[in-house]
N, C-alpha and C positions, 0 to 999 in steps of 0.2 A: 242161699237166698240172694249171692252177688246179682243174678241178673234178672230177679223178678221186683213189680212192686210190693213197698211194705206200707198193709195199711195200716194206718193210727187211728182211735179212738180215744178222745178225753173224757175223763171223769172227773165234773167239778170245773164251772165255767167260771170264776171268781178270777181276782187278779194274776194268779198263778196260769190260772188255765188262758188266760189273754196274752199274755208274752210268751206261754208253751205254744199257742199255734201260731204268733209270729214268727217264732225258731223256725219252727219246722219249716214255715213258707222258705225260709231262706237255707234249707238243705241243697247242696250241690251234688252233685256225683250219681246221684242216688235217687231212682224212681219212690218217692214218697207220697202216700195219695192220705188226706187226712179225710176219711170216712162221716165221720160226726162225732156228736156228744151225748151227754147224760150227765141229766143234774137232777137230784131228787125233786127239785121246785119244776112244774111244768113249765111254768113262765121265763124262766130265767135260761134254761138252754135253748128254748124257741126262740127265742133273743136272739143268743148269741149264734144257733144254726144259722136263719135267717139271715143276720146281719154276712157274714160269712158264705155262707153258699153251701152249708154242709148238712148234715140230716140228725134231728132231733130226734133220739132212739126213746121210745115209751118206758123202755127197762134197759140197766147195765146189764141181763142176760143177753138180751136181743143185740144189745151192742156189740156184744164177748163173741157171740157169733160170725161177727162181720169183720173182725179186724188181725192182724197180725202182731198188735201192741197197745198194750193199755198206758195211755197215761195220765196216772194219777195225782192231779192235782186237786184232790180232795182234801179237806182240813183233818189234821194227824191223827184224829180218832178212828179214823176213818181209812188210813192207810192199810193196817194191817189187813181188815177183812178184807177189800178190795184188789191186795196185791196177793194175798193167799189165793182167791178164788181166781185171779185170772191163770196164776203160776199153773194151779191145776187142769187147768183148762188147756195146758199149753200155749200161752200168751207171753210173751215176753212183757215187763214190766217195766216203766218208769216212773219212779217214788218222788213229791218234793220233799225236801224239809220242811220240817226237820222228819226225820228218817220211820219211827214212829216213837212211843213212850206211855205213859201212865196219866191217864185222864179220869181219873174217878171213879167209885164202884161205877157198877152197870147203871144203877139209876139216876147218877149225879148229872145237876143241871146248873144254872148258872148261881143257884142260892147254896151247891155246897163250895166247903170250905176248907182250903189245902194248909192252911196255915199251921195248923197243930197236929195234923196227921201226919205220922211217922215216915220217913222218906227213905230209910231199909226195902220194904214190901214196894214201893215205888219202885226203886233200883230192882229189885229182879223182878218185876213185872214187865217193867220195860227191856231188861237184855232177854229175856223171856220171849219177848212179842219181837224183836227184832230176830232172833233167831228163828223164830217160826219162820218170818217170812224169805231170809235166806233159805234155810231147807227147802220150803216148797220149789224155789226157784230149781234151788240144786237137783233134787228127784224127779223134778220134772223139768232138766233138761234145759231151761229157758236165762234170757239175759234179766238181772236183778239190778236195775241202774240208778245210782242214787244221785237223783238232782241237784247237786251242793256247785254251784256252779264258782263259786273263787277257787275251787279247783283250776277251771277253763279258763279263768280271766288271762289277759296275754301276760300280765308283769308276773303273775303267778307260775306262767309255764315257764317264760325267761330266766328264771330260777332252776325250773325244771334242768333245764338246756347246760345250767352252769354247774349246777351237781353232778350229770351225767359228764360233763365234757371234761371238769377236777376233778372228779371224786371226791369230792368237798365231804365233811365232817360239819354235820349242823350241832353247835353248841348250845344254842340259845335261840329261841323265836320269843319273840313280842306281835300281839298284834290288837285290834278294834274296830266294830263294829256300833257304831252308834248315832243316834240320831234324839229328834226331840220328844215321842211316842209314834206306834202304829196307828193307823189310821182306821185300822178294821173294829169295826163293834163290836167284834166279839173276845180281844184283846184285851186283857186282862183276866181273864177268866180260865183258873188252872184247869177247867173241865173243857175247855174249848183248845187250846192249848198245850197242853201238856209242862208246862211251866211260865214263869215269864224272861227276863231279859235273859237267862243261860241259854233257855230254849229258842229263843227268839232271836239271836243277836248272836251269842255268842258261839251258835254253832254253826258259824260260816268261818270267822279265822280258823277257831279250832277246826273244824275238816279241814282247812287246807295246811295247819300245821302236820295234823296228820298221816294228810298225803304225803307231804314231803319227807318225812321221816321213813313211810314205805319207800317212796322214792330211792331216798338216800341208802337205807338198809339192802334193796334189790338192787342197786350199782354195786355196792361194796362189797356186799356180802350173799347177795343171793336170795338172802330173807328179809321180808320187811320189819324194820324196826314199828315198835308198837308200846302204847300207852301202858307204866304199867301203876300211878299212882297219882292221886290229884287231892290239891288243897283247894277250900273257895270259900270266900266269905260273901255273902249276899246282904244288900238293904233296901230299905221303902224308904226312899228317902224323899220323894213327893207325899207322903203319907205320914211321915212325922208331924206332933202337935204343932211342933215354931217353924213348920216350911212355911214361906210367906209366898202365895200365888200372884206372880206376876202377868198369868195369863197366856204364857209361850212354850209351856210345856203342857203336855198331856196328865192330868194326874187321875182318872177314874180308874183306879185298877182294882179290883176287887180282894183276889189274895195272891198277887203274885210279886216279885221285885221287880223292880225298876232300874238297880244296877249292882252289876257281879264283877267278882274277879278271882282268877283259876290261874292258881300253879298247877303245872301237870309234869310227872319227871316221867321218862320215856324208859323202857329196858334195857337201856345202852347207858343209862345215869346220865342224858344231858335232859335240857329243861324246858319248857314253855310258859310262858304268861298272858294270858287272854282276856279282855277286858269289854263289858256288854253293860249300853247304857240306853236310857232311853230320856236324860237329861242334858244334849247337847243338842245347842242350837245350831244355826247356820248350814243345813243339809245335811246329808247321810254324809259317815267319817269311817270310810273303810279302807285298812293299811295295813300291814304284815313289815314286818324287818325280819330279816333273817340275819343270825351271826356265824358264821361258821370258821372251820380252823385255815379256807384259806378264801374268806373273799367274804364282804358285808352287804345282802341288796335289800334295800328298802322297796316294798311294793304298795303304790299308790293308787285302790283303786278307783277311789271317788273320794274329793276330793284331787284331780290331778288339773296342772296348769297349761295343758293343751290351748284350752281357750281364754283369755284374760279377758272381763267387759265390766264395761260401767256404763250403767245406766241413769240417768239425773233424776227421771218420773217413775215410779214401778208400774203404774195404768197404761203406759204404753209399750210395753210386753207382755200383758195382758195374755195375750194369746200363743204366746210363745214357751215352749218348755225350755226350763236351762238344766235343771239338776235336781235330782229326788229329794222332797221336803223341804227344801232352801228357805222358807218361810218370807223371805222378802226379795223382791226384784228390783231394789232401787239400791244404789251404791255399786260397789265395787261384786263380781261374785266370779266363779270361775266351771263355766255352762261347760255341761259333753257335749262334745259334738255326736257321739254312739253311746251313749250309756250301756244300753244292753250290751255291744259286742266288749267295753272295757270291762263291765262285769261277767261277762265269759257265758250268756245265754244262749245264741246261737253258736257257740263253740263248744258247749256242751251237748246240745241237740244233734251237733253234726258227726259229733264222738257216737251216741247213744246210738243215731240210724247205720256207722260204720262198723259199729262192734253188730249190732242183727246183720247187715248185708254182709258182713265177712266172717262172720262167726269168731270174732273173737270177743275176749274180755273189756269192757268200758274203762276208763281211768277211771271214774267214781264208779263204785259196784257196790254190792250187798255189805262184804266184807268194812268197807271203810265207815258204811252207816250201821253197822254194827259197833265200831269202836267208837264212832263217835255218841252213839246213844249210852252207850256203857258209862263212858267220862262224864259223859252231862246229865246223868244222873249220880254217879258217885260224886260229883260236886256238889250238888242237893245236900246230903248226906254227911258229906263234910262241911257243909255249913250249917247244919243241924246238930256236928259235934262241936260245935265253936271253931271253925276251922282246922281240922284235927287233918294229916293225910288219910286219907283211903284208899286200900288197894283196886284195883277195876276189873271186875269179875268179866275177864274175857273168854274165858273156857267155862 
């Protein structure tokens, strides 16, 4: 497919599906024609075609017809069917996160309730449904791309760069993701969702520990090193009787946590620690460190001091974007100048159209959203046994 166009179609025009067809405008190399969309709401992909210049399809059939790649930026209940039915289709597939998982019997809606249901039947429901959607991929031929983009981010590949070029030995990773609540309505609700801050937060360090640990394991050894047990304790800690509401945090969540923390030991016995919050103020706080046996890099990806400003007024930046959720524009703060490429979105995109035009394997694939949905449900689980290890049902 090197020298023909590949078309794209999105499913699911929401914030996901808004910076997936920014990416793509910015593909080089590669004839990319973005076809249209499809969103269950009529109104809402006639929007977004319009605004756009692209074609509002009546049905994701009539879509699946026109395109050479689905991508699916539909909300995670909604991953599995949609990336099964394109795989069969012959459609190459790209998934966001989180990858897919366990949202409720069939009929749950925003009044049921995950808090006392058993999180065992969760965990294999979800490596259940993520392997389904590998296999389809597999059998039928097509690329399975998993959009975890701190994969892409650049301090994350400069890492990449230092392990292949030492052969480094990762001992230890630390990392977080956190911020002061989502901004989406439908955010907190384990039926919309499929968890809260693990699912939400905490599965962007963790994919990218986990790459690295493929990483590391295919330099050294040939095979990728892989997850093989994980501890976690979760809490509602905006949702305790003495939280006193200051009014700067998010606190509507219905039944899900608000912040988590995952030990995960690897099949080589070294270790990881990942931590997902959604009680930090002052913007989004996302960082990795790496420790390995010959070299330590800290990766900064937001939060980083590119730009240094002080502002005296916050009304008079008004209109100006500095950094995601920042909550105040006056003092001191530290704006991106590319948010997206520092978080590895268009670097991801341009991975995803190279692996269909060249027919190889993506850096994020099926594979890696398979381990990561397995750990981030085995952490459910373990912190449903008090914190107890659990093994992570990857076979």
């Amino acid at each position: 497919m090197a020298d023909s166009k590949i078309r794209v179609g999105l499913v699911g025009v929401g914030f996901a599906g808004k910076f997936h067809f920014a990416s793509l405008r910015r593909v080089v190399g590669i004839d990319v024609e973005i076809v249209g969309c499809y969103s269950a709401r009529p109104e809402s992909r006639k929007k977004f075609a319009e605004e756009r210049g692209i074609v509002a399809f009546d049905s994701f059939e009539e879509m699946l017809e026109k395109v050479d790649v689905v991508d699916n930026c539909t909300p995670g209940f909604l991953h599995e069917p949609y990336t099964v039915k394109s795989a069969e289709a012959g459609k190459h597939v790209i998934v966001e996160k989180p990858f897919t998982g366990y949202f409720g019997p069939p009929d749950a809606d925003e009044t049921w309730n995950a808090e006392n249901e058993p999180k065992a039947p969760m965990l294999a429901h979800a490596v259940e449904s993520a392997r389904r959607m590998v296999r389809a991929a597999r059998e039928n031929n097509v690329k399975l791309m998993y959009a975890e983009n701190w994969v892409y981010a650049p301090t994350v590949q400069k890492e990449v760069e230092i392990l292949k070029a030492t052969k480094g030995q990762i001992l230890w990773m630390i990392g977080e993701e956190a911020h002061s609540g989502s901004g989406s309505p439908f955010y907190g609700f384990w039926s919309k969702n499929g968890g809260g801050a693990i699912m939400g937060k905490a599965c962007h360090p963790l994919s990218a520990m986990l790459y690295l640990k493929r990483v590391e394991g295919e330099t050294r050894n040939g095979t990728p090193i892989r997850p093989k047990s994980v501890s976690a304790n979760c809490h509602k800690l905006t949702r305790l009787p003495n939280y006193e509401d200051a009014g700067f945090l998010r606190t509507d969540y219905h039944d899900v946590e608000d912040f988590a923390q995952m030990h995960v030991t690897f099949d080589d016995g070294m270790a990881a620690d990942c931590f997902a919050s959604e009680i930090v103020m002052g913007g989004v706080h996302n960082w990795l460190e790496i420790v390995a046996n010959n070299h330590r890099m800290r990766c900064n990806l937001n939060p980083a001091d590119n730009c240094v400003l002080y502002n005296p007024k916050d009304e008079q930046l008004k209109d100006v974007y500095l950094i995601e959720k920042i909550g105040t524009k006056q003092g001191w703060s530290l704006p991106s100048p590319d948010e997206g490429s520092a978080h590895g979105y268009p670097q991801e995109v341009q991975d995803f159209m190279e692996s269909v035009a060249h027919d190889r394997e993506p850096l994020s694939g099926g594979e890696l959203g398979l381990d990561t949905v397995a750990t981030l449900y085995a952490a459910y689980v373990s912190d449903e046994k008090g914190g107890a290890n659990v093994e992570i049902p990857l076979e």
